[in-house]
C-alpha positions in Angstrom: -33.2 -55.8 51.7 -31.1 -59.0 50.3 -33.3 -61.0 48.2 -32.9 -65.0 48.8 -33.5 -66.6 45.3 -33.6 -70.0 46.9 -34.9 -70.4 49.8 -33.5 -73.9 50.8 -30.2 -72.2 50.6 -30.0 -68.0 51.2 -27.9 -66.4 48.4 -26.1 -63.1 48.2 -27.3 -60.1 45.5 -25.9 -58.0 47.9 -25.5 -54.8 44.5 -29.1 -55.4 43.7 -30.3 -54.7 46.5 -28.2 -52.0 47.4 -29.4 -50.1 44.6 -33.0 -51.4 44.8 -33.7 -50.7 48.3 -30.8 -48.6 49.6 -29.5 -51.0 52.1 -26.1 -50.4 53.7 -24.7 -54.0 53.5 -23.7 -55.9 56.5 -20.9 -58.4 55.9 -21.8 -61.8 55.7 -18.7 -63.8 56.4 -19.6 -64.7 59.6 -23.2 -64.3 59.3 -23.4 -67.5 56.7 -21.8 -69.0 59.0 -23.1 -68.2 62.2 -22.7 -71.1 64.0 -19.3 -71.3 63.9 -18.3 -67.5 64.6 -20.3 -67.2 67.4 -19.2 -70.9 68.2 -22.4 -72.1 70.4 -22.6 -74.8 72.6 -23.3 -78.2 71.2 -26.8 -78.4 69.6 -27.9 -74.9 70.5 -27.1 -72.9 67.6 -29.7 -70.3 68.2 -28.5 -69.4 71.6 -27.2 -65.6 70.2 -29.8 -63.4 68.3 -33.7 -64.1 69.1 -33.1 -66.5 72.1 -34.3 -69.7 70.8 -34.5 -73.4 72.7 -32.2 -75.3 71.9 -32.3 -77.6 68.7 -31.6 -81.0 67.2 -29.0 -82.1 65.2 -31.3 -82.4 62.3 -33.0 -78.8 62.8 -29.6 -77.0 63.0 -28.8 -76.0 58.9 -32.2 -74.7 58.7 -32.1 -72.7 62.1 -28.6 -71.2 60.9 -30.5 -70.2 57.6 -32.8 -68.2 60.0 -30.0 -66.6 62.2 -27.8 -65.7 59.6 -30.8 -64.0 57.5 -31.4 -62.2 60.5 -27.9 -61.1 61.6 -28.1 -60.4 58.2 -31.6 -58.0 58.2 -30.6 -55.7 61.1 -28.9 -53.4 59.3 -29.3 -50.1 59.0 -30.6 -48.4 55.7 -29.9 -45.9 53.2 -31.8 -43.2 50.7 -33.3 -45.1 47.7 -32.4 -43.4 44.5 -34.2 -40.8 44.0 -37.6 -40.8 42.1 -36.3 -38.8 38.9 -34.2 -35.3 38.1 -34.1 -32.4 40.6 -37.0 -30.2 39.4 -39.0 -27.1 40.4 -42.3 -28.2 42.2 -45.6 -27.0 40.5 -46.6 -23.9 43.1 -50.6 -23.4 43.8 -51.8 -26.7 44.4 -54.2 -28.7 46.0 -54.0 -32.1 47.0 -56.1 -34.7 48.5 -55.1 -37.7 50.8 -56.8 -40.5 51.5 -56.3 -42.3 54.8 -56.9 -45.9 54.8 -58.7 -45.7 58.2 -57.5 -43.1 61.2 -58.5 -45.9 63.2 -55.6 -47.6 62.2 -52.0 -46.2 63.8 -50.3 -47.5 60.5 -52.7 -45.3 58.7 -52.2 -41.8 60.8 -48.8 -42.0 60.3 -49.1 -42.2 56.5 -50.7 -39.3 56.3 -48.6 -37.2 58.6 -45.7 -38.0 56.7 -48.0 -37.1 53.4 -48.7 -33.8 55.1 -45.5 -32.8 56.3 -44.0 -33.5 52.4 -47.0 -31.3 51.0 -46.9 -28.9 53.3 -42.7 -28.3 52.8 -43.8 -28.1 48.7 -46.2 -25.3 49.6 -49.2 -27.1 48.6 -52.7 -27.1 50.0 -53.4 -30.0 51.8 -57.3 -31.8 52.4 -57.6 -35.4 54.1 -60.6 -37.3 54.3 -60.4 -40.5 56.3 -61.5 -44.1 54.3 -62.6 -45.7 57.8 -60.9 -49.1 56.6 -63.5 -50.4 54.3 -63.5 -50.3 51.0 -66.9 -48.7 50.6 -65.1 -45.8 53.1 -62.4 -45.3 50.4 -65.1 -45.0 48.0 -66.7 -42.4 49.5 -63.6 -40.7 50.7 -62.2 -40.5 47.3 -65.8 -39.2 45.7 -65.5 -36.4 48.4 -61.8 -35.6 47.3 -63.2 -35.5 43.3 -65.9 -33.1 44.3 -63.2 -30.3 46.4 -61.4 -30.7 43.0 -57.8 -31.4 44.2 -55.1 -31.2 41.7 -54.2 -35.1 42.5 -54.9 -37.5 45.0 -52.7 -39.7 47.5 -54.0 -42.7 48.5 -52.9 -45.1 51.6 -53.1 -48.8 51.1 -56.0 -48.9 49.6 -54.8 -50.9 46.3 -56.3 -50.0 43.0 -57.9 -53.3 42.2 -60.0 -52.6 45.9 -61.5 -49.2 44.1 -61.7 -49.3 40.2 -64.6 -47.3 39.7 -63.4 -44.9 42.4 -60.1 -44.7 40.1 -62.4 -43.7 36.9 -64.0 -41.3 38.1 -60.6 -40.0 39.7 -58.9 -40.4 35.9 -62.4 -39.0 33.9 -62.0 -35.8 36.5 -58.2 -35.6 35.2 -56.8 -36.0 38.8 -53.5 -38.4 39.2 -53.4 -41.0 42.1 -50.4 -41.3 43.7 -50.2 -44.5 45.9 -47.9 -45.4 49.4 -47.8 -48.6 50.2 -50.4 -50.2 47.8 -48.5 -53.5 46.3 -50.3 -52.3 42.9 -47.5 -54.6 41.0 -48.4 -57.6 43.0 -51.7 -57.6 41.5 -53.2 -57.5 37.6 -53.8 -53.7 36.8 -57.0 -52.4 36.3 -58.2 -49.7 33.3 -57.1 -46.5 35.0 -54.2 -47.2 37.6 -52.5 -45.1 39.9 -49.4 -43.0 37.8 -47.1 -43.5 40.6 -46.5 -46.1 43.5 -44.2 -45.8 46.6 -44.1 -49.1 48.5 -42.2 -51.6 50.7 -41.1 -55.1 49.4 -44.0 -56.4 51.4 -43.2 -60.5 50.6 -39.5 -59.8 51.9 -41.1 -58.7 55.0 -42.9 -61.6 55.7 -40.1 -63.9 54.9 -38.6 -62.3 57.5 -41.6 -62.8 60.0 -40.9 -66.5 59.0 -37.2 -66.5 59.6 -37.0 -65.0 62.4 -40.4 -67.9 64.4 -37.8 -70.3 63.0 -34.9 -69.0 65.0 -37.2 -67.8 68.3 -38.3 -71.6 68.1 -35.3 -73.4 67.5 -37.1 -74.8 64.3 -40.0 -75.6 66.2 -42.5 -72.8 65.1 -46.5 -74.0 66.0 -48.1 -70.8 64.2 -51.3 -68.8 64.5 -51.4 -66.6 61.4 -53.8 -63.9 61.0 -54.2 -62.4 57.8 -56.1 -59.6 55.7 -56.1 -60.4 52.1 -58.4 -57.0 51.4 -54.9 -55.1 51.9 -52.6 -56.6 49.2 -49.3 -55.5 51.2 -50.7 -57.7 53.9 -51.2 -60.6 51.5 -47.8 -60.4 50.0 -46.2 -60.5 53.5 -48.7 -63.8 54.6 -47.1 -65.4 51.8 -43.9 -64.5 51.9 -43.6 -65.9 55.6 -45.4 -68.8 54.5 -42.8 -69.1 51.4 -39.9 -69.9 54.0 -42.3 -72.0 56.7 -43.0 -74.0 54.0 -39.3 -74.9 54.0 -39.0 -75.8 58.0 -40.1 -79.2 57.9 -40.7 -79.2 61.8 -42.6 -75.9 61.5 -46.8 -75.6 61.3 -49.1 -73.3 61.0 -51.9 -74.4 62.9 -54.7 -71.5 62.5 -55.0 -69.3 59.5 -57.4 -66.4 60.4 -58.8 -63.8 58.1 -59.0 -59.9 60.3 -59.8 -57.3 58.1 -58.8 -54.3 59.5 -62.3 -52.8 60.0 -63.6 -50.8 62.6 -63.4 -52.4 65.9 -60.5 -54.7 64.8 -58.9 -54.6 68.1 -61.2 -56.0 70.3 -62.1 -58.5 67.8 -58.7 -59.6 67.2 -58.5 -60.2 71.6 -61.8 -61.9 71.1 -60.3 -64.2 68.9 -56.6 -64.9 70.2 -58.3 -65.6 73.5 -60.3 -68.1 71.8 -57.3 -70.0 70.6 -54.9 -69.9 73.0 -57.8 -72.0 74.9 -58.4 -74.3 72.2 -53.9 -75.0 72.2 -52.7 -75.3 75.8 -48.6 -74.6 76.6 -46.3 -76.1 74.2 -49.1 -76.4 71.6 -48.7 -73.6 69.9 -45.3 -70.7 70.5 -45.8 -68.6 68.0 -48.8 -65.9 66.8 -48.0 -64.3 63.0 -49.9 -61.0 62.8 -49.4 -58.8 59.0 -49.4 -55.8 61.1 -49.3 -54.4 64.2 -52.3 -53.1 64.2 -53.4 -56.0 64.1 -51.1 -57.2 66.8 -52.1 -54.8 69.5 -55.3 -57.3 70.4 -52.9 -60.0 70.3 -50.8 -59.2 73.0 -53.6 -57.9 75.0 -55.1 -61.6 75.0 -51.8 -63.1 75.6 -51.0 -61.1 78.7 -54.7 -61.9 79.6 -54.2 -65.4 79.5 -50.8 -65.4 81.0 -48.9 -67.4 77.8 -46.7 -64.5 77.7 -43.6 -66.6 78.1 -44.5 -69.4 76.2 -46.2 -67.5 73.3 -44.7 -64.9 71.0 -45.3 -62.8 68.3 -44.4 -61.4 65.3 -45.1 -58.7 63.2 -45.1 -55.6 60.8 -44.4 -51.8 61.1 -43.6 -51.3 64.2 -45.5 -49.6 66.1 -45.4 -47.6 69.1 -47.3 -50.3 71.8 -45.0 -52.9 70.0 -42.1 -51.6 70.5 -42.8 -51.1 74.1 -44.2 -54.3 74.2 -40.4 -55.3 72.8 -38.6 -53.2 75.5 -40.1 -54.8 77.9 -40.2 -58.3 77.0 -43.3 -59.2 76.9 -45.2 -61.3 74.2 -44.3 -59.7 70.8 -40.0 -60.1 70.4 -40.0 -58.6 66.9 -41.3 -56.2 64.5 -40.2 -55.5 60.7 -39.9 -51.8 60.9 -42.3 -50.3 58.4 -40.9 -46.6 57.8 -44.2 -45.1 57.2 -44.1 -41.7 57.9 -41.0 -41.7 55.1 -43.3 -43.9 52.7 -46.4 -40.6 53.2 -43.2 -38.0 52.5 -42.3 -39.9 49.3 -45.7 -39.9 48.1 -45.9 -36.6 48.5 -42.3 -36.4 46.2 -44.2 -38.5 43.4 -46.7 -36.2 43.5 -44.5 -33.0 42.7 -43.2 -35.1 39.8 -46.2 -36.0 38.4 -47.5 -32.5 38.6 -44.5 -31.1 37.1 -44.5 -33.2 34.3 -42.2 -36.1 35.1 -43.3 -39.6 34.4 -41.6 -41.6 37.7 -40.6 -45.0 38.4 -42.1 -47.4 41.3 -39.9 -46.4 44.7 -39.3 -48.7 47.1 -38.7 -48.1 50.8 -36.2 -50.1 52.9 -37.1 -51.9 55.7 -35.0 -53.4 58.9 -36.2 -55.8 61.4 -36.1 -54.5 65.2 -36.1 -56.6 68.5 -34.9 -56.4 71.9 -31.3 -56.3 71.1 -31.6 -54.6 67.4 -32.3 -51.1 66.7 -35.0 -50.6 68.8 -35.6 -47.0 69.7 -35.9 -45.1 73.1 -39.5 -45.3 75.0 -42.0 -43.0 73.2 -39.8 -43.0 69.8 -40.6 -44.8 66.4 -37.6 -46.4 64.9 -35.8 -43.9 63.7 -34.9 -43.0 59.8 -32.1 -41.5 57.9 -32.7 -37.9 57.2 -35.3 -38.0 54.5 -36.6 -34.7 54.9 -33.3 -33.2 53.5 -33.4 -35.9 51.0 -36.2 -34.7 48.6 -35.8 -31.0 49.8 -32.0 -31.1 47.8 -34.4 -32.7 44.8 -37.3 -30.0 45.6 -34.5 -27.1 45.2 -35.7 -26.1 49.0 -32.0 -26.2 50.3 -28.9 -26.3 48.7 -26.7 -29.3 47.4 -23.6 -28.2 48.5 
């Protein structure tokens, strides 16, 4: 994704970014200057990409900030580099993943994607599930330790949530891999995970942010829930917050902690329900969730309380009830896509690496934002990926180069 150094005024790295997170540039001569190439009617220069109300005079730089960042952020995506040097994987192994919580959508497709990767190297594969706590992961992982794996991939459970758990994985002499952890966002701890694949989790909230600006015409009122356990999910919070911070006619009028525990769901309906009594029409538009698990309730309570047209939401991953909900338009309009079967797979290349002796680099995964008129996918379909299954088999020596 483009990085914006300055938020009061989005700048270009477009080379940066290309070779950080593999995106296949959009041009931006029109998009920075949106307004006048899709030349809107008179104060309404959100009436193109997300649908927002019209706007004043004195909202309309900061509402072409958020429609040109997301003209800009629907593009499609490319490989990363890869993780290192072709190599020969390590044959004979065993290797352990750790689910953050099969409860958890997000989760099950981690470790199918983690699967599928071990599976193509030939390896042996053993999953216990970490039930979304972090006493779960604990267990999980001492279970892993005692099958003696030959390493271990773990699935957004973050390293500072399990230090003794990551001990007793580095005094057994088993490497941790990590998907979609945010390790770097936090200080490290005495025995860290060798290799992390993630997203750029802040970027992803940013663009949660810019795109309730644009829905809203500038006029985002926010219920934000949050999970600061998951540090992925506490980069994106503040990362959206980053650039609401900046839209002076924007508010966020309910921060809520939901830990993704069991039972989430209902308690997240529970608690949406709540609120959207407590802020009547026109009170609040807008509900921020960090994921879309944590959405699913959400939309549940909004369609219960009939606020689906006056309240939307936004979100991360992408998920399959989202994006139907997307289709058809009902209360969530957008969804960061969160490629998370891809981010499983490339854990599962880290792990070949480290077990053959190579010493790789953090990988990020790119991410694209999907709504109604945006790469959104046909019913029953994730948003779909380039071919990454080719992509580390070339690097695996599994199929030829040529």
């Amino acid at each position: 994704m483009i990085i914006y150094k300055n938020l009061a005024g989005p700048a270009k790295h477009e080379e940066d970014a290309v070779k950080r997170f593999g995106l296949v540039a959009v041009p931006l001569a029109c998009a920075l200057a949106l307004a006048a190439c899709s030349a809107p009617d008179e104060g309404n220069s959100s009436a193109g990409t997300t649908g927002a109300q019209p706007v004043a005079a004195a909202d309309k730089a900061m509402v072409d900030m958020a429609e040109a960042y997301v003209h800009e952020h629907v593009g499609e995506v490319a490989m990363p580099d890869p993780a290192g040097e072709d190599f020969t994987p390590v044959k004979g192994k065993k290797i352990g993943i750790l689910s953050c919580g099969q409860e958890a959508p997000a989760c099950q497709r981690m470790v199918n994607g983690a699967t599928e990767g071990l599976k193509l190297l030939g390896y042996e594969v053993v999953m216990e599930d970490g039930k979304l706590t972090p006493s779960g992961w604990a267990t999980a992982m001492s279970r892993l330790i005692q099958k003696k794996v030959d390493g271990i991939i773990k699935l957004a459970e973050p390293d500072n949530a399990m230090p003794q758990s990551m001990k007793e994985a580095a005094d057994a002499g088993i490497p941790v891999v990590c998907a979609v952890c945010s390790n770097s966002g936090e200080d490290p701890i005495p025995n860290p995970t060798v290799a992390n694949v993630d997203l750029d989790a802040k970027e992803q909230g940013r663009a949660q942010g810019w795109y309730a600006i644009a829905q809203t015409g500038g006029r985002a009122k926010l219920i934000v829930f949050k999970n600061q356990l998951v540090t992925a999910m506490r980069l994106r919070t503040e990362g959206m917050k980053e650039v609401l911070d900046q839209c002076e006619e924007c508010e966020v009028l309910v921060e809520e902690e939901v830990t993704q525990a069991p039972g989430f769901e209902a308690r997240l309906r529970s608690l949406v329900t709540a609120q959207l009594q407590k802020y009547p029409k026109g009170a609040v538009n807008v509900i921020a969730a960090t994921s879309d698990s944590q959405s699913l309730g959400a939309i549940q309570a909004v369609q219960q309380a009939g606020r689906t047209a006056d309240v939307k939401i936004v979100s991360s991953d992408c998920e399959l009830a989202s994006l139907d909900t997307i289709r058809k338009h009902g209360p969530q309009v957008m969804c960061n896509n969160s490629p998370l079967a891809w981010l499983g797979f490339a854990a599962s290349d880290l792990m070949a690496r480290v077990l053959a002796g190579q010493r790789p680099t953090q990988v990020f995964i790119p991410s694209k934002i999907v709504d109604a008129d945006n790469n959104l996918p046909a019913e029953g379909q994730f948003v779909s990926d380039p071919d990454y299954v080719s992509f580390y088999k070339k690097q695996w020596g599994l199929v030829s180069a040529g």
